[in-house]
C-alpha positions as CSV (number, residue, x, y, z in Angstrom):
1,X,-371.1,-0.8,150.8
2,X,-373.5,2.3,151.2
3,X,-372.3,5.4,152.4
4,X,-372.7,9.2,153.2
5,X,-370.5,11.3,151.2
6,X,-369.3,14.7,152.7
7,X,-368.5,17.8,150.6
8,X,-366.6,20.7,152.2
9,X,-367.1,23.7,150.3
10,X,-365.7,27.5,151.1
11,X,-367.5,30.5,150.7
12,X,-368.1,30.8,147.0
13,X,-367.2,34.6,146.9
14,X,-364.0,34.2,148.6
15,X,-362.8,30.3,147.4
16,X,-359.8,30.1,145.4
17,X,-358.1,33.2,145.9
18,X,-355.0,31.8,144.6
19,X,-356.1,31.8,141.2
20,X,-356.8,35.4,141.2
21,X,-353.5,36.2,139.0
22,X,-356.0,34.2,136.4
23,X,-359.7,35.0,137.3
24,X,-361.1,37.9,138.7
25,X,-363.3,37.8,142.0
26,X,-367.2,37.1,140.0
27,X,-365.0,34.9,137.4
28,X,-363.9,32.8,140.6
29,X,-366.9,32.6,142.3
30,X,-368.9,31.4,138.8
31,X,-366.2,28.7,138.6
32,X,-366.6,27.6,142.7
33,X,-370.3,27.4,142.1
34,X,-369.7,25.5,139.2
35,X,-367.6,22.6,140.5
36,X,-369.9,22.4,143.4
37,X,-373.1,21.5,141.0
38,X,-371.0,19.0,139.3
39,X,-369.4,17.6,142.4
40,X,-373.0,17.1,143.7
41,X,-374.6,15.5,140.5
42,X,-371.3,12.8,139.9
43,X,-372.3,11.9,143.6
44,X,-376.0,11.4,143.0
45,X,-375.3,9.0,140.3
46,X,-373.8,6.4,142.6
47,X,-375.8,3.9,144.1
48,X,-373.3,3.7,146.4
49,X,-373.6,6.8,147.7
50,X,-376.5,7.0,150.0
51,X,-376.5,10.9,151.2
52,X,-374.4,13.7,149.9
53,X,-373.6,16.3,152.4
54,X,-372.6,19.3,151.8
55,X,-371.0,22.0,154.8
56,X,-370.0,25.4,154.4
57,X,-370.5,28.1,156.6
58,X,-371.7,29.7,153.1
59,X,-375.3,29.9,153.1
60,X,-375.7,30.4,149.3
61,X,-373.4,27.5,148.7
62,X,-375.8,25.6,151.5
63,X,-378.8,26.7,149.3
64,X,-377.6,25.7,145.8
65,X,-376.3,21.9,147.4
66,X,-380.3,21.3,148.9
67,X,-381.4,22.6,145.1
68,X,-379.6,19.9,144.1
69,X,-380.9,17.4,146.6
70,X,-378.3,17.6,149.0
71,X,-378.5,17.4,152.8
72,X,-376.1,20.5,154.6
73,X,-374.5,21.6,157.8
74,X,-373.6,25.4,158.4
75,X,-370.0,25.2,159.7
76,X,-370.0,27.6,162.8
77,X,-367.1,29.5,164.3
78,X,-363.6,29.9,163.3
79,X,-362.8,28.6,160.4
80,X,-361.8,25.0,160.3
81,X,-362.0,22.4,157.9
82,X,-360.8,19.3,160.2
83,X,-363.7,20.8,162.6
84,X,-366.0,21.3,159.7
85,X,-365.9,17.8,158.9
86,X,-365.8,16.0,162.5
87,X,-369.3,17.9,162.4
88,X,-370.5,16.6,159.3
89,X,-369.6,13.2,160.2
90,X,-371.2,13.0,163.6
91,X,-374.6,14.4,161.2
92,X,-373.8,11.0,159.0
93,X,-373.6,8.1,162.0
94,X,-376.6,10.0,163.4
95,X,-378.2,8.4,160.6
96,X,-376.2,4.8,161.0
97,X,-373.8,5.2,157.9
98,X,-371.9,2.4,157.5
99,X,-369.1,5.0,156.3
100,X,-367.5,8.7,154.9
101,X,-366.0,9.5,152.0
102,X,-364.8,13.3,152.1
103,X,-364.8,14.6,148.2
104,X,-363.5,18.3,148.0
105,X,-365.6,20.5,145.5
106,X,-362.4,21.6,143.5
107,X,-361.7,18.7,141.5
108,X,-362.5,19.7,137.7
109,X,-361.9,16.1,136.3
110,X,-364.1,14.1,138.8
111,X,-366.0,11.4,137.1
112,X,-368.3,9.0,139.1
113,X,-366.4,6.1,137.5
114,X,-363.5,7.1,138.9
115,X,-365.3,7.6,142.2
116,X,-366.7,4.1,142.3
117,X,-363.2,2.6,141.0
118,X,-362.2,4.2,145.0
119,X,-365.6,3.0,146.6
120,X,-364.7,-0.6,145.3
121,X,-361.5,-0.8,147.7
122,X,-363.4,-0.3,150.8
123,X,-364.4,-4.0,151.2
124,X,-363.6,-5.6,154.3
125,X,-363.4,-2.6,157.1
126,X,-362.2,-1.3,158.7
127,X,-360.2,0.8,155.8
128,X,-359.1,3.5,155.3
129,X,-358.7,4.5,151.0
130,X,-357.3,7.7,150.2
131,X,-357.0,9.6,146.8
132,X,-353.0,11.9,146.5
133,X,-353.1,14.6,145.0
134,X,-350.6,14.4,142.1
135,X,-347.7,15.8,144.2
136,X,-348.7,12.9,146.9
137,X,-348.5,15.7,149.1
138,X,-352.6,16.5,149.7
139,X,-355.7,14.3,150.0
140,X,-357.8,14.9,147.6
141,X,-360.2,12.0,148.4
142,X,-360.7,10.3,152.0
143,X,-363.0,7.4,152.7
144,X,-363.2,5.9,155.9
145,X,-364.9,2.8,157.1
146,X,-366.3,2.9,160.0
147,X,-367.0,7.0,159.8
148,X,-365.1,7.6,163.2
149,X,-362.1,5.3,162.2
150,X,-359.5,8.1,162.2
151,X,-359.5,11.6,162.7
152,X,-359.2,14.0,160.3
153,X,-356.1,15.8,159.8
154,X,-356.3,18.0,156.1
155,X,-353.7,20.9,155.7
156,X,-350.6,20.8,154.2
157,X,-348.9,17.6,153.4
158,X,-352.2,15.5,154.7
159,X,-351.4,12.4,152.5
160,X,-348.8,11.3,154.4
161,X,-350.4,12.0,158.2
162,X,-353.3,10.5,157.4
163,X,-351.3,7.3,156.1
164,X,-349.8,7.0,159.6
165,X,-353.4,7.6,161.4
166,X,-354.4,4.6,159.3
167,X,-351.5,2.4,160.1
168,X,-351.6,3.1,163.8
169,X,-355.8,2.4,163.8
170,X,-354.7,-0.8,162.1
171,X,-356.4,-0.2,159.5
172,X,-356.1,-1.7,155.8
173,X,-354.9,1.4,153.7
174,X,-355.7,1.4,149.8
175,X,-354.0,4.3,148.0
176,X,-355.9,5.1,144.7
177,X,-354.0,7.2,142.3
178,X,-356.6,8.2,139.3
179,X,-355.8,11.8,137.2
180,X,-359.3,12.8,137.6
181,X,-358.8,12.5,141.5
182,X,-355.3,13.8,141.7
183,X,-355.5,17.5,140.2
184,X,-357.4,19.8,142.1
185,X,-358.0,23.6,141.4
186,X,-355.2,26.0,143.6
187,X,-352.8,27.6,141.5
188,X,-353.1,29.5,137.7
189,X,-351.2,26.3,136.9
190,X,-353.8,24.1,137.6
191,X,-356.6,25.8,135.8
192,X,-353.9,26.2,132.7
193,X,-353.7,22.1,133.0
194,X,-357.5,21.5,132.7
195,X,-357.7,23.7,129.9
196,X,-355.1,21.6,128.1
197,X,-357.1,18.7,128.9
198,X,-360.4,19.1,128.4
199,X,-359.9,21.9,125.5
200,X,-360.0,25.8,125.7
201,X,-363.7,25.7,126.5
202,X,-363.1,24.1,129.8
């Protein structure tokens, strides 16, 4: 199946302030735009994915994404990412998609094999197929089919609430548990882990 995939991104200036025991402020914001240009181009190479969206209430970040080829929405008023992305997705079934998949830009490992390995279980809608992250306490990747299946419901401990919105839409849920998927970018701890894996150079 085709569908639009939606990227929430922070401001790139003030994302990640957790790691700032590790980076300092221009370190953190070189990194932020980083992972958004690669989250963007593994996207693009998927034939499954139809439209990447990008929303921020960043207008640099909203710049760099239609650079890349990338359709954006400006998140307005007070932060919120759950409102952030009911936004987005309205934008998407405006244009008839068949279905979401939310993809965070802080995920340093993300390959767009892995991401198709995760598009391949959402045969047969409606579904619901989320990516842990490796604590199986976040969700690090949602994809819902239809768009408006479920509501959105990230913060902490998401996995688990968004496994009960699935069962009570009856819903088929896949869980899809990949490395590259699974560790996203919060703590000095993280960053320490990605350097062990991909090298110091990482």
């Amino acid at each position: 199946m085709t569908l639009w995939a939606i990227v929430p991104v922070k401001p790139l200036w003030r994302g990640k302030s957790r790691l700032a025991g590790a980076l300092n402020p221009a370190e953190r914001a070189g990194l932020n735009r980083l992972l958004l240009e690669r989250t963007i181009k593994t996207l693009t190479e998927l034939k499954e994915v139809e439209e990447v969206l990008v929303v921020s209430r960043d207008s640099s970040a909203l710049a760099l994404a239609r650079d890349l080829g990338a359709r954006t929405v400006q998140e307005n008023g007070a932060p919120s990412l759950n409102t952030a992305l009911r936004r987005a997705t309205v934008v998407a079934q405006v244009y008839a998609s068949r279905g979401v998949l939310v993809i965070p830009a802080d995920l340093p490992l993300l390959t767009a094999g892995d991401v198709s390995a995760l598009l391949q279980r959402a045969t047969d809608p409606p579904v619901v197929v989320i990516a842990p992250d490796r604590h199986r306490r976040g969700t690090n990747a949602l994809l819902l089919a239809p768009a408006d299946l479920i509501e959105y419901d990230f913060g902490g401990n998401s996995f688990s609430r968004h496994c009960e919105r699935a069962h009570r839409a009856g819903a088929r849920l896949e869980v899809v548990e990949l490395p590259s998927l699974g560790l996203d970018l919060d703590l000095p701890e993280d960053l320490e882990l990605v350097r062990r894996i991909q090298g110091s150079s990482a």
